[in-house]
C-alpha positions as CSV (number, residue, x, y, z in Angstrom):
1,X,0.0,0.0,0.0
2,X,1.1,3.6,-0.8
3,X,1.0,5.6,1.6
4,X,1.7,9.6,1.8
5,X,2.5,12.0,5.0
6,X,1.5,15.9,5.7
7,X,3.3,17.6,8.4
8,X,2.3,20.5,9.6
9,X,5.4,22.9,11.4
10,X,5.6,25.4,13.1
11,X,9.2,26.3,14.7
12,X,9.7,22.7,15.5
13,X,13.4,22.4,15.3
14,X,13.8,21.3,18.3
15,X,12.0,17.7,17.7
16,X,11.1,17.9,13.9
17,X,14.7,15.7,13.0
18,X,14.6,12.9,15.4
19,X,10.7,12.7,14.0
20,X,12.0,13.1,9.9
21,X,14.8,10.4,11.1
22,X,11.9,7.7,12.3
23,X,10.1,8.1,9.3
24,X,12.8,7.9,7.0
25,X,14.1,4.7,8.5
26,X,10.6,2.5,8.5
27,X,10.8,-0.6,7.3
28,X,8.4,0.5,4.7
29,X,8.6,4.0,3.6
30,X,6.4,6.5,2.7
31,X,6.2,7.4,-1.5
32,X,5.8,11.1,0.0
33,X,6.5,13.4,2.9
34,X,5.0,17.0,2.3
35,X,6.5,19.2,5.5
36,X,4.1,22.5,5.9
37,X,6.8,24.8,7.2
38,X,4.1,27.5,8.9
39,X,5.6,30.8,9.3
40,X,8.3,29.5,11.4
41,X,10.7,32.0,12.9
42,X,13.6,29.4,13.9
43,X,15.4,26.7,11.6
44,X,12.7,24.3,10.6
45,X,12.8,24.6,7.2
46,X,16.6,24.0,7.4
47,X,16.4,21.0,8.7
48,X,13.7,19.6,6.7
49,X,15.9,20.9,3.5
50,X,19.0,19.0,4.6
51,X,16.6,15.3,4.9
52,X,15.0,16.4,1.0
53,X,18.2,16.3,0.0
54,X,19.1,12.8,1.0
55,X,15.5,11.3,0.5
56,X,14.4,13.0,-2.6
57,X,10.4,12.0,-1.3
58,X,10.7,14.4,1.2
59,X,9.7,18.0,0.0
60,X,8.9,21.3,1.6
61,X,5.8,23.9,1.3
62,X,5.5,27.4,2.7
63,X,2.9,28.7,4.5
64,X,2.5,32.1,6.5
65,X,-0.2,32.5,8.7
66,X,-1.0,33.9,12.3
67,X,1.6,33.0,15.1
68,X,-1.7,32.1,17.7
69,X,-1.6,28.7,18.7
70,X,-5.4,27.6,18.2
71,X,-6.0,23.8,18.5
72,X,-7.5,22.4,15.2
73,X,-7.9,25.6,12.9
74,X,-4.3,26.5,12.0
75,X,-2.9,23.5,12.1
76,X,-5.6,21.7,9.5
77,X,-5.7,24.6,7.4
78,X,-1.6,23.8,6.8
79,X,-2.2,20.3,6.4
80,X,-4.5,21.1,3.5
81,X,-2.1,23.3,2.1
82,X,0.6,20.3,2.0
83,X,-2.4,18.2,1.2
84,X,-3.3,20.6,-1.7
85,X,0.3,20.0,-3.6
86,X,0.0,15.7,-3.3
87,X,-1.4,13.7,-6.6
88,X,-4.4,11.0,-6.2
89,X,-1.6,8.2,-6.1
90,X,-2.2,6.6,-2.5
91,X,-4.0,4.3,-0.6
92,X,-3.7,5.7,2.4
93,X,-3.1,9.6,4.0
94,X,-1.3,10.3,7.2
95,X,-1.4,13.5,9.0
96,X,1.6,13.5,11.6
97,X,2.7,16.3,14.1
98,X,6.4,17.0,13.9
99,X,7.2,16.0,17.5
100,X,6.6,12.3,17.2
101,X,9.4,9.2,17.2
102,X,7.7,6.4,15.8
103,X,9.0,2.7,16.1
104,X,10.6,1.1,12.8
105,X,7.6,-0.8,12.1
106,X,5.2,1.5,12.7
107,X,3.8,2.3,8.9
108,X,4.5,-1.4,7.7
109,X,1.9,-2.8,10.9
110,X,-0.4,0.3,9.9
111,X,-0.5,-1.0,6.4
112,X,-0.8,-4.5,7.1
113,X,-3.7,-3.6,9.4
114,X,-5.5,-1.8,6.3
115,X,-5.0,-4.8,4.1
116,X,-6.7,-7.3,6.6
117,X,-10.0,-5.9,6.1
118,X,-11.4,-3.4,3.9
119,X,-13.5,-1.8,5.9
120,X,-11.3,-0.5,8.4
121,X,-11.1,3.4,7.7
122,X,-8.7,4.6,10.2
123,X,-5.6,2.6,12.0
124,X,-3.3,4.2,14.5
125,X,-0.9,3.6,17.5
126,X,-0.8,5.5,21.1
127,X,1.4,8.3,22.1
128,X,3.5,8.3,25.4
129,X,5.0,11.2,27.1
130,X,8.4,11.5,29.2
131,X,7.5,11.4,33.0
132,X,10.4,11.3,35.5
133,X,12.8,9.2,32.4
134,X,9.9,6.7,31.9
135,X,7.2,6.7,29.2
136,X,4.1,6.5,30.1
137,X,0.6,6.8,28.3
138,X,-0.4,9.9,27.4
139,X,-3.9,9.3,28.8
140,X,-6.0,12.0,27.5
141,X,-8.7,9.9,25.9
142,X,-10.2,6.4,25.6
143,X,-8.4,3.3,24.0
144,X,-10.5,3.0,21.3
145,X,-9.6,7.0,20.0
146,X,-6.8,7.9,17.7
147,X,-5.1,10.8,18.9
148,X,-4.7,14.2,16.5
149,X,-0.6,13.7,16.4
150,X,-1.1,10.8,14.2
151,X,-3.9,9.9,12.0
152,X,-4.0,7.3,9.3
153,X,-7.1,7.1,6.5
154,X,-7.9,4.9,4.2
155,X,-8.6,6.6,1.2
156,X,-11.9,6.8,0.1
157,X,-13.1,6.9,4.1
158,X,-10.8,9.9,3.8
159,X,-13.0,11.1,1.0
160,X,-16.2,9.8,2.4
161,X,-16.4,11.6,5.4
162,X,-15.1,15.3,3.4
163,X,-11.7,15.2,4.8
164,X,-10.3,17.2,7.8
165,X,-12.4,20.2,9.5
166,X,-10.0,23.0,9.9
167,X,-11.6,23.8,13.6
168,X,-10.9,21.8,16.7
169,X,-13.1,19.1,17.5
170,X,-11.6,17.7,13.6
171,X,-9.8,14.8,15.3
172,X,-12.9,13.4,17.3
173,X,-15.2,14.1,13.9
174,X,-13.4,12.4,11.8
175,X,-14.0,9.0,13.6
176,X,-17.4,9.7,14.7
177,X,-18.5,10.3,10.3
178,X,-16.2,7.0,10.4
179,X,-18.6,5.2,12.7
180,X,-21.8,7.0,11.3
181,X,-20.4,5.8,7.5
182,X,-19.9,2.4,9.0
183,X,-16.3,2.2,8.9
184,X,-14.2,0.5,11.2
185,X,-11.8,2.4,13.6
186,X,-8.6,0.3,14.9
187,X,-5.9,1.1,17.6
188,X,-3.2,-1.0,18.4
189,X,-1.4,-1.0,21.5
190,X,1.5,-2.5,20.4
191,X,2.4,0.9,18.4
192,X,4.1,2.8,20.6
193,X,4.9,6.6,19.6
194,X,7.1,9.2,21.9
195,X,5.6,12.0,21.8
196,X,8.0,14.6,22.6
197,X,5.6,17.6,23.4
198,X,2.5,16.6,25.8
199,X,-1.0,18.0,24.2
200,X,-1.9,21.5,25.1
201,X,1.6,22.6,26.0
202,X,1.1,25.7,23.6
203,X,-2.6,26.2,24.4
204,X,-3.9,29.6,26.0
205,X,-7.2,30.8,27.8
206,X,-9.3,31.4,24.3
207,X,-8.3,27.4,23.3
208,X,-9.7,26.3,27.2
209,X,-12.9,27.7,25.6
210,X,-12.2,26.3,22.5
211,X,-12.8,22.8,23.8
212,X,-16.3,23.5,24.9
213,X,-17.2,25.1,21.2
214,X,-16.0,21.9,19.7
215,X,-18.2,19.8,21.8
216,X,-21.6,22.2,20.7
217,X,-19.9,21.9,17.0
218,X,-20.1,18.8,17.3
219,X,-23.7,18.3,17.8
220,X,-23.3,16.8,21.9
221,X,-25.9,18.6,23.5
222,X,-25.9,20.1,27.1
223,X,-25.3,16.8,29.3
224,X,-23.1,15.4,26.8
225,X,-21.3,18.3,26.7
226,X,-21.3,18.5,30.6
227,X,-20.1,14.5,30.8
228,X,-17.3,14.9,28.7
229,X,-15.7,18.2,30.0
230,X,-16.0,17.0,33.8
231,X,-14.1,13.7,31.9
232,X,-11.9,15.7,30.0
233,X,-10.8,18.3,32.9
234,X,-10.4,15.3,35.1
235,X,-8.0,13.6,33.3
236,X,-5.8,16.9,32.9
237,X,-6.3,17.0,36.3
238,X,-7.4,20.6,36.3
239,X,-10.9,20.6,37.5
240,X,-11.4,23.6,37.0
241,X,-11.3,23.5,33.7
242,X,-14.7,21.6,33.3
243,X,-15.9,25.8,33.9
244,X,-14.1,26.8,30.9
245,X,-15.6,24.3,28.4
246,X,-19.1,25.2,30.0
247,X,-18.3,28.6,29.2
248,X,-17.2,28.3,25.8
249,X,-20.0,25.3,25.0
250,X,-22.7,28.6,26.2
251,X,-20.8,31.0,24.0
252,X,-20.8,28.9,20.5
253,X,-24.6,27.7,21.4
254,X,-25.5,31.4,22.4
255,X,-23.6,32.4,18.9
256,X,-25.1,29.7,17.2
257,X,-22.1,28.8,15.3
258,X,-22.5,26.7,12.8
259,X,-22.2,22.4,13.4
260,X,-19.4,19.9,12.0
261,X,-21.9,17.7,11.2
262,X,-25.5,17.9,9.3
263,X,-29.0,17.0,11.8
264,X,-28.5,13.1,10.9
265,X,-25.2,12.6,12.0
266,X,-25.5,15.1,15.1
267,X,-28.2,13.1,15.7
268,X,-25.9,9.4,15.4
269,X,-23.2,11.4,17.4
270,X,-25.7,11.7,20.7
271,X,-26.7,8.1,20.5
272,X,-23.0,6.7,19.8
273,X,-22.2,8.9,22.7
274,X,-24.8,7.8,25.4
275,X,-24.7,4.3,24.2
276,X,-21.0,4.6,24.8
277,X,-21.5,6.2,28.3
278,X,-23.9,3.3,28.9
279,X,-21.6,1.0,28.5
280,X,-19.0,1.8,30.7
281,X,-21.4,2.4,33.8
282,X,-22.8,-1.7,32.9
283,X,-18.8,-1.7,33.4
């Protein structure tokens, strides 16, 4: 299976090597590796020039946009940039973030995974984060969720469900259109990816509210909404944080900004979610 990578990048030189020197060194390689170098101010682009030159599929693409860190707009909107410059010749689209080492056999088990059935959509591994010189589980979300640093899609699920949504919330839609198309989402525990900068790190007060506009976006409701922030601030272990998703789930409903998803699959989203909820109280 083909398989091709968009990186979004924005002053990563810190990390962006040792993640171009995991990728280049898979046991099977990606045909492509688009870099978005987003109005970096430091030596990104560099760096990613130096690896084009040894592995000619690697290849660079300016972008200048706004140097705010909000979760979900400005890093989609580069990945459709890189997106934008790739040709219809894959099986399979990756978005990564460019602060990831993967293991060697990362792609080739992803693959190999897509192959065993065709009706799995989405495959991906789990990220762990440095903790006193262990790695631990970055434990933000459930086992059964692929986290935003490294997506995998099949190609037409890709194209089924109208690609990424350049607003946060875009890495839980994507697999809930997955579920509502009846495609099959797969994580595999075995995958194990250093993740070398913990979610959020960049993240200010107007992304806190952020969170609670993606959960109205995304068609929850109130007690949904409610569930899943007290979950969500809980395992940040910033309670108080549940009061800034509130906030920010008022604000968007108040605004009525406009949905991710149409009235059927909002409608799909609420069930999935309650009969989900459901089943870990039986639990």
């Amino acid at each position: 299976m083909k398989y091709y990578i968009v990186i979004p990048a924005h002053n990563e030189e810190e990390f962006i090597s040792l993640t171009l020197e995991s990728l280049t060194t898979q046991t099977l390689l990606p045909k492509k590796i688009v870099i978005v170098n987003d109005n970096s101010t430091d030596k990104t682009a560099d760096i990613v020039e130096a690896f084009a030159k040894d592995n000619p599929y690697i290849s660079l693409v300016e972008k200048k946009s706004s140097a705010i860190h909000l979760p979900g707009s400005k890093v989609i909107q580069a990945f459709q940039t890189g997106f934008e410059t790739l040709d219809d010749d894959y099986d399979v689209i990756v978005k990564l973030d460019a602060d990831l080492i993967f293991p060697n056999n990362y792609f080739e088990t992803i693959t190999t995974h897509f192959q065993s059935d065709d009706r799995i959509g989405m495959v991906g591994g789990f990220c762990y984060i440095e903790k006193n010189g262990d790695w631990v589980l970055e434990n933000l979300t459930d086992k059964d969720h692929i986290r935003g640093a490294l997506k995998a899609y099949r190609k037409a699920t890709f194209k089924q469900i109208g690609g990424l949504r350049p607003q946060m919330g875009w890495d839980t839609v994507d697999e809930l259109l997955c579920k509502f198309y009846d495609w099959k989402v797969v994580t595999d525990a075995s995958l194990k990816v250093k993740h070398l900068k913990p979610t959020g790190a960049n993240y200010n007060k107007t992304a806190r509210y952020k969170q609670g506009e993606a959960f109205y976006t995304l068609g929850y409701g109130f007690w949904i909404t409610a569930i899943a922030s007290a979950k969500l601030a809980m395992m940040k272990k910033k309670p108080l944080l549940f009061f800034d998703y509130i906030q920010g789930f008022l604000k968007a409903k108040s605004e009525k900004k406009p949905l991710l998803v149409n009235n059927e699959q909002a409608k799909f989203i609420r069930q999935y979610r309650l009969k989900k909820m459901k089943e870990k109280l039986i639990r």
